[in-house]
N, C-alpha and C positions, 0 to 999 in steps of 0.2 A: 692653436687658434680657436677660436669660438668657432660653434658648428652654426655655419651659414644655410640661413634659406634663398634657395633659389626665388624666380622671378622678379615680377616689377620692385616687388619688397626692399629688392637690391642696391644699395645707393647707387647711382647714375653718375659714375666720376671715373676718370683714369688715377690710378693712383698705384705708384714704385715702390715697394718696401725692400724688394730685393734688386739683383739683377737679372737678367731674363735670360734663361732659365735660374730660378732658383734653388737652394740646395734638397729642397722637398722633388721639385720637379726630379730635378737631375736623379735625384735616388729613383725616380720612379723610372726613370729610363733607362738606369741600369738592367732595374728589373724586366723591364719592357723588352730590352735587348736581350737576354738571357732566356727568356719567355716567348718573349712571340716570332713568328717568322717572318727573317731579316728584309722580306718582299713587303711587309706590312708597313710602309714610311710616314713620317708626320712633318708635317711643314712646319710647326712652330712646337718645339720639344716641353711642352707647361702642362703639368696634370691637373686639369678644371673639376673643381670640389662644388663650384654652384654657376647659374647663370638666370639671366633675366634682361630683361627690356632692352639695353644696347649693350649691355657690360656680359664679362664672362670673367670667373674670379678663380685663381691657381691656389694650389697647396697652399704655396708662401705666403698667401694675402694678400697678393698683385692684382688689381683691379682692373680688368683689358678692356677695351671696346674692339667689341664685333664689328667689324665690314665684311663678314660672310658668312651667316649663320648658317652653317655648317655645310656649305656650298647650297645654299639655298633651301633650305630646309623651314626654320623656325623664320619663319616670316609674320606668323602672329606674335612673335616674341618666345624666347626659351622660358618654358615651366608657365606657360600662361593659364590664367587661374579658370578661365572655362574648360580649356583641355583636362589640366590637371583634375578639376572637378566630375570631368566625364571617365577618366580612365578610373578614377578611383571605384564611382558606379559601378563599373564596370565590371573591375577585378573582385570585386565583394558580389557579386551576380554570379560568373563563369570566366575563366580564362580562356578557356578553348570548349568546342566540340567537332570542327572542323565540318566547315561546309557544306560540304557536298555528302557528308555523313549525315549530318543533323545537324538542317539551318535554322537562321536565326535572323530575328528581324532587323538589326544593326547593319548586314550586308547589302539588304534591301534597301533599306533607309540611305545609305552612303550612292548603292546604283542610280534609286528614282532623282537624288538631288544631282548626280554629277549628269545625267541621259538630260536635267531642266535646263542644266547651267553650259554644256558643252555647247559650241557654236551649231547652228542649222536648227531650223523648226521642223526637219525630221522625223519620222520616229525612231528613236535609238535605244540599245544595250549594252548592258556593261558590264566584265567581268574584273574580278580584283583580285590582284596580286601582291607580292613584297617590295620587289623591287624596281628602277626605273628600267632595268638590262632585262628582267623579266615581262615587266608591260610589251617592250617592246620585240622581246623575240615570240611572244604569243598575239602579238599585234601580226607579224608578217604570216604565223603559222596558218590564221582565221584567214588572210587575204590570198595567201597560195590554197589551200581549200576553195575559198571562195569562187576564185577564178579559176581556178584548175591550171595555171601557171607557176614556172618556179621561177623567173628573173626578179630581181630584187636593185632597182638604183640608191645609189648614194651619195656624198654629195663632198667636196673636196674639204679639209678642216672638220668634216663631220665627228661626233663623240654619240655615242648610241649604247655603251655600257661596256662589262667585260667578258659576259660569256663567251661560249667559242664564236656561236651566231654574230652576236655583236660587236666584240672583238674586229671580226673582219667586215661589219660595216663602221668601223671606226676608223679614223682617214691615220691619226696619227701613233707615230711606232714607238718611240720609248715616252713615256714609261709605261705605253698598255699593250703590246704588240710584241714585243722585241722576244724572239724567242721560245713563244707560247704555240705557234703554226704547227699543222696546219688548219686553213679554218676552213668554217663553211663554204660549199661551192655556191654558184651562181648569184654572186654579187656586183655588180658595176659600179664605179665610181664616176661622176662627170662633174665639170666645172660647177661650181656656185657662183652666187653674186656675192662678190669683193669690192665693192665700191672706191673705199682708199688706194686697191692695187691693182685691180682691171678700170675703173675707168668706165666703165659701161653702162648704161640705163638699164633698167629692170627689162622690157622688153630685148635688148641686144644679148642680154648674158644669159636667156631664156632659151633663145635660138640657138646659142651655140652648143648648153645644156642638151635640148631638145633634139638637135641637129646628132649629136653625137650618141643620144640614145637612139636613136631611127637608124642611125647608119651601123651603130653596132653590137645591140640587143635586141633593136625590131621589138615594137610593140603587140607582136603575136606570143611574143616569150616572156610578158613583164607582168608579176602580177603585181607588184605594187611600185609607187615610190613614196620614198620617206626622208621628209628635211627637217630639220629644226626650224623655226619661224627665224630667231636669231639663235646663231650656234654659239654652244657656250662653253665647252673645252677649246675650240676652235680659236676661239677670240674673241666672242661675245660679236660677232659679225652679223649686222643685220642688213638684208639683204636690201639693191636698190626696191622702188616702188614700183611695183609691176610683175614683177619677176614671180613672185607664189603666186598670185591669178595665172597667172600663164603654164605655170605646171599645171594650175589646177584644174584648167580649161583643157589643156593637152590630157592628161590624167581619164578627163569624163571620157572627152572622146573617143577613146579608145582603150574600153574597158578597163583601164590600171585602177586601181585602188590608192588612191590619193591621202598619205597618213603625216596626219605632223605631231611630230616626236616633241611635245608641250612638255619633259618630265622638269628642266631646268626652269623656261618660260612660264609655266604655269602657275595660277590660284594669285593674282594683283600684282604678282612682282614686275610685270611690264607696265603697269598701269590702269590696266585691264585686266578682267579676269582670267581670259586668255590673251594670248601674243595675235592668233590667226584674229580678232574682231578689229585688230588695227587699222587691216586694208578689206577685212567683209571676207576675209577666206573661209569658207564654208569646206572642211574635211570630210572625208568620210570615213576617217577613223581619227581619234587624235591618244596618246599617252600619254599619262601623265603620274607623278608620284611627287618626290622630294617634297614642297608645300603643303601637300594634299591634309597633313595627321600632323599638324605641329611637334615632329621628330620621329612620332612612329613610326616604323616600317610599312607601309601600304603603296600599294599603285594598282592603275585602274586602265584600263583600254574602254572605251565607248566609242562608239560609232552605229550607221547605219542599222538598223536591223536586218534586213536582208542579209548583208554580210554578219551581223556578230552573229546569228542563226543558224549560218550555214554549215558553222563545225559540230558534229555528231555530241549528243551528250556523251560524258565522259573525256571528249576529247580537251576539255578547259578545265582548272582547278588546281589543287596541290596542298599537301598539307596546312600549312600554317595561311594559303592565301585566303585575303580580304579576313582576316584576324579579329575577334570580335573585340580586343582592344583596342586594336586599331582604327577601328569603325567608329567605336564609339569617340575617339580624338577626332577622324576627318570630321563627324560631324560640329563636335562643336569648332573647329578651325574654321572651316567653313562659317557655318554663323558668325565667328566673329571678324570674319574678313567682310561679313557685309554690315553686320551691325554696327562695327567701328570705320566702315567706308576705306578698306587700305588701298582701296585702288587709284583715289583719290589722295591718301599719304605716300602712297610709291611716286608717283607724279610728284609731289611736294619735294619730295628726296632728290629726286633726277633734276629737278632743278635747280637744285642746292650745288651739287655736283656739277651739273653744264657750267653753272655761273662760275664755281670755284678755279676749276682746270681752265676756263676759258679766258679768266682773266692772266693764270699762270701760262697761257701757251704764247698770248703777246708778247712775251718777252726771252721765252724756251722754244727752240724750235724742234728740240726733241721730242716734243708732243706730238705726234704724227696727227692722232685723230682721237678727239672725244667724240665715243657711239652709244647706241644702245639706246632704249626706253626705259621711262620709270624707274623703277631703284637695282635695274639691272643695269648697270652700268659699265664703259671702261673706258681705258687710256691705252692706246697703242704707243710705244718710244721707238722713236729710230735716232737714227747715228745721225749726229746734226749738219744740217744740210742735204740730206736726199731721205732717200724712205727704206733704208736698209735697216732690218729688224734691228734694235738696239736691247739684245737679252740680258748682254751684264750690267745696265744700269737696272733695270727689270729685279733683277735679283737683288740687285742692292739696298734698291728702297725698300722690297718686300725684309728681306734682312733687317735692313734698321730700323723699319715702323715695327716689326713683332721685337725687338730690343728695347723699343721705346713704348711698349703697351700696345699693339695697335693689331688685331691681327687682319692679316691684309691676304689677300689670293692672288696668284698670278695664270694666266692660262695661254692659251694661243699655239698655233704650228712650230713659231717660231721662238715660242718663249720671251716675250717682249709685249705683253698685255696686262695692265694691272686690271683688275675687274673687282667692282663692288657690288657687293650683295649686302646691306647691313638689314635688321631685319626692321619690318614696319614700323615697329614699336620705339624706334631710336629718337630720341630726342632732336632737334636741329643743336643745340647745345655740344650733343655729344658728338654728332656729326661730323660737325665743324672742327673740333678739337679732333678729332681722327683724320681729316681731310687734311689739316695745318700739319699734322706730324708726318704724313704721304710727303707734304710739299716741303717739309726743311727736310728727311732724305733724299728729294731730287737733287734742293740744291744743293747738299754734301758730296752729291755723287757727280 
């Protein structure tokens, strides 16, 4: 086939020349299987030669659209022409000299804008990392220093990463848990807000949260808590209205370190720049990565200064973190998620979506619940006529939209959550055409 350029350049169409997988893909899978370790799995078996705007294009010359750039990653769009133009800068500059050895202004430049843009008129600092599993186990490290505490809560359906740390703040067991134990001590887990399955206002599901860390981790042993704003292995579960104030008021009170885990929610994909400005939650630490570098590897902790301060130098850093490749993408991602207003196109998306499902659920009652903000999206399915997770249609549609071009995500406790991430850049054209292919594998299934 002709060697394709990635990005917008990309024509913006679904379009089948083989079947999915095709015989190019397939060969690479062979290889893939033979090659890599049999733990390393792929939800839709297509080896991607280029990508851009809402499209992702395979060996064969199958032309996809994204509904999850790359669980939420390229949100400015894959191969976008300010990124690209930054990193290339970049790499003709220096690849590496690693930090904490000999710094460089790029890591600076990425701290002072994310300390501008994180919620709170505080004054804040920030250290940068690779990964989101990373942000967040040197998120807890900075808050147990801090406090001189080691209790750590969590929160039911929570996804926090796979480290050993994280691992065991992550609620659910195959396929991140199941025989990798044993993990970090001093972790609690307590009820979230479930809205479709408890029933409960933001204040009631808070108490009970609240109720049950008093009664059995006692806030003399807690140094932090950490929630997703909405949880996004979880189900894309966004909590009732009230319920994050109330941690976050409990939190002050009594010295815990108050942190929300933004790495999924973060940089427009809720609508906002962050998820916590929805209801005014004001953190005192928040994580965040995947968006941050339109695909590079980066992630970032900010928060308070008191607290980012209080860990010893030396004690934060690591080879390749805050990458000055990388640095140089967050910035221009950044710039173009305000330049081009995505937070303002995430909303346009979520709308598209509310209206689509919600016309399909009048007449499907296996819809359980359309949630989520912005172009974070999803569909919970249950078993029709009550609210029992309905996982094998779940799988069905995800199946038949990546057979029909579409690649599609599923997540949840229960395995019964379609969830859409398509990236800002998607056309409403293409959307829509992705949306319509979700909705004839419902009704096949």
């Amino acid at each position: 086939m002709t060697e394709l350029v990635g990005g917008p350049s990309l024509p913006q169409e679904r379009k089948l020349v083989t079947s999915i997988p095709g015989p190019k893909s397939q060969e690479m899978m062979a290889r893939k299987n033979a090659a890599v370790a049999a733990g390393v799995g792929v939800a839709l078996p297509v080896s991607i030669v280029a990508a851009g705007g809402g499209v992702m294009v395979d060996a064969d010359g199958n032309s996809l659209i994204d509904l999850g750039s790359g669980i939420a990653v390229t949100g400015v769009g894959n191969s976008a022409p300010a990124v690209v133009e930054a990193v290339v800068n970049q790499v003709q500059q220096f690849t590496h000299t690693c930090f904490t050895v000999t710094p460089y202004d790029g890591y600076v430049k990425v701290a002072e804008k994310l300390n501008e843009l994180i919620p709170g008129d505080h004054e804040k600092r920030s250290a940068l990392f690779n990964s989101g599993a990373e942000a967040v186990e040197n998120a807890i490290k900075i808050a147990r220093h801090f406090t001189k505490k080691n209790g750590v809560v969590v929160f039911d359906h929570a996804y926090h990463g796979r480290t050993n740390l994280t691992m065991g703040m992550t609620a659910k067991n195959i396929p991140y848990k199941d025989g990798f134990g044993p993990f970090a001590p001093e972790v609690y887990r307590v009820p979230t807000s479930y809205p479709f399955r408890d029933g409960l206002s933001g204040a009631e599901a808070a108490k009970v949260a609240l109720t049950q860390i008093e009664k059995q981790v006692g806030a003399g042993n807690l140094a932090a808590i950490i929630i997703e704003p909405i949880q996004g292995e979880g189900g894309f579960i966004a909590p009732a209205e009230g319920f994050l104030p109330a941690l976050q008021a409990w939190a002050t009170e009594n010295n815990v370190v108050f942190i929300l885990d933004e790495v999924q929610t973060g940089f427009a994909r809720t609508g906002d720049l962050f998820a916590a400005n929805h209801e005014g939650v004001v953190p005192d630490m928040v994580t965040t990565a995947k968006g941050i570098a339109g695909g590079l590897p980066l992630s970032a902790v900010t928060g308070r200064a008191d607290i980012m301060d209080s860990a010893h130098a030396g004690g934060l850093g690591g080879t390749y973190a805050g990458s000055p490749i990388a640095c140089a993408a967050a910035l221009a991602t950044i710039d173009t998620y305000e330049k081009e207003n995505l937070t303002e196109r995430a909303r346009e998306i979520g709308a598209i979506i509310d209206e689509f499902f919600g016309e399909l659920a009048k007449n499907d009652d296996r819809i359980g619940e359309i949630r989520g903000r912005g172009a974070m999206k999803a569909v919970e399915f249950v078993v029709s006529g009550s609210k029992e997770p309905n996982a094998a249609v779940t799988g069905a549609i995800a199946k038949q939209a990546g057979e029909q071009g579409v690649i599609l995500l599923t997540c949840g406790t229960y395995g019964n959550v379609v969830r859409f991430l398509p990236p800002l850049s998607i056309s409403d054209e293409l959307l829509r055409e992705g949306l319509q292919v979700v909705a004839d594998a419902l009704a096949a299934n």
